[in-house]
N, C-alpha and C positions, 0 to 999 in steps of 0.2 A: 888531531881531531879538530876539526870547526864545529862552529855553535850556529844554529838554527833553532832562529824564534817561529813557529807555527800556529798557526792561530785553526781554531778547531768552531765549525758553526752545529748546531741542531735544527731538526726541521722545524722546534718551535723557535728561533729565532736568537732561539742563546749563545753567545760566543764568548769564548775564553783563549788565553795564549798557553802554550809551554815552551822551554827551550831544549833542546835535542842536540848529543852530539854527534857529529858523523864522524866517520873514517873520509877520508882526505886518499887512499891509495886500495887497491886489494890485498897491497901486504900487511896495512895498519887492518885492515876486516878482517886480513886472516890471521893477525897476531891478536886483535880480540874477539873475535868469534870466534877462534877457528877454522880448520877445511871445512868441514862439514855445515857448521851454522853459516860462515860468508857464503858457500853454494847456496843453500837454502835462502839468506835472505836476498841473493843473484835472482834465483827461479819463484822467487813469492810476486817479487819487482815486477821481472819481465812477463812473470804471466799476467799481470793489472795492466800491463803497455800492450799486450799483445789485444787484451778482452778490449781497450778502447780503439785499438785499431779494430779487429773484426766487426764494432759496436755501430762504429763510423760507417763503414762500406756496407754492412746491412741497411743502413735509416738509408745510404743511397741508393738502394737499390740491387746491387751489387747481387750477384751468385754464388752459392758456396763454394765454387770449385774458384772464384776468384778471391772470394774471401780468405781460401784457404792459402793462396798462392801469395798474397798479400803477407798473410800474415808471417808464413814459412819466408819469405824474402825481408821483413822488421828485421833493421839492423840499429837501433838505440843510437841517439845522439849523429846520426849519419844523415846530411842533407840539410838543406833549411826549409823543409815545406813548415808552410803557414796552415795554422789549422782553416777551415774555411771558416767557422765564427771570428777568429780575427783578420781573414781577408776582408769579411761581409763590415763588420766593424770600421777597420781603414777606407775602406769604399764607401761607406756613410759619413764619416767625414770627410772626406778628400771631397763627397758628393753635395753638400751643405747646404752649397747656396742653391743649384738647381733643385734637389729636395723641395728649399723653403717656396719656388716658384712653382712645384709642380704638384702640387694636392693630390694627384689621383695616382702616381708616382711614388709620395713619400706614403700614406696608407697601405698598398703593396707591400712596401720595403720593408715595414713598420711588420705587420701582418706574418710575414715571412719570419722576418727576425724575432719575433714574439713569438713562434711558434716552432722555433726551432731550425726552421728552411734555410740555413745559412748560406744555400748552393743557391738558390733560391734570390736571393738577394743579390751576391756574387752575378747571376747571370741581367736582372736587373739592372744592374751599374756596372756591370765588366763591359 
């Protein structure tokens, strides 16, 4: 088992830690869960990974029928994509100094990114 400290916020602004232990393997999940409880908390997981992939592709725009195919093709931990709020994020600063030169530029960027538009930004400074 490892230990993880988790910090937990409220929408009024409260935030507290706890420490959590995990399983380290699916044998250590299944010697203390269980068959049945490690499947379950397997499919509690993947369905939370799968809701913010389809979540993602809908704000893009995206079709169900791609959404769907998206989602049926999530394979967990496979790949390095970058979420696009930390592409938009690295491309803000890697973008700095031309930002601080261009007023009409970093208000966009600003605007987008405050509003969620992380593609948005990305296409901005990509």
């Amino acid at each position: 088992m490892k230990e993880s400290t988790e910090v937990v916020r409220t929408a009024e602004g409260d935030e507290w830690q706890y420490t959590c232990l995990l399983p380290e393997s699916i044998s250590e999940a299944t010697e203390i869960y269980g068959e049945d409880g490690a499947l379950y908390l397997h499919n509690s997981g993947l369905k939370v990974k799968e809701q913010n992939v389809a979540r993602e592709l809908y704000r893009n725009g995206k079709s169900a029928e791609e959404v769907n195919a998206a989602v049926a093709a999530y394979r967990p931990g496979q790949g390095t994509r970058v979420s696009a709020k930390k592409q938009a994020l690295e491309l803000i600063v890697s973008h700095s100094d031309m930002l601080r030169d261009n007023v009409d530029l970093l208000d966009k960027v600003q605007t987008a990114f405050v509003n969620g538009k992380f593609k948005d930004v990305v296409e901005l400074l990509g």
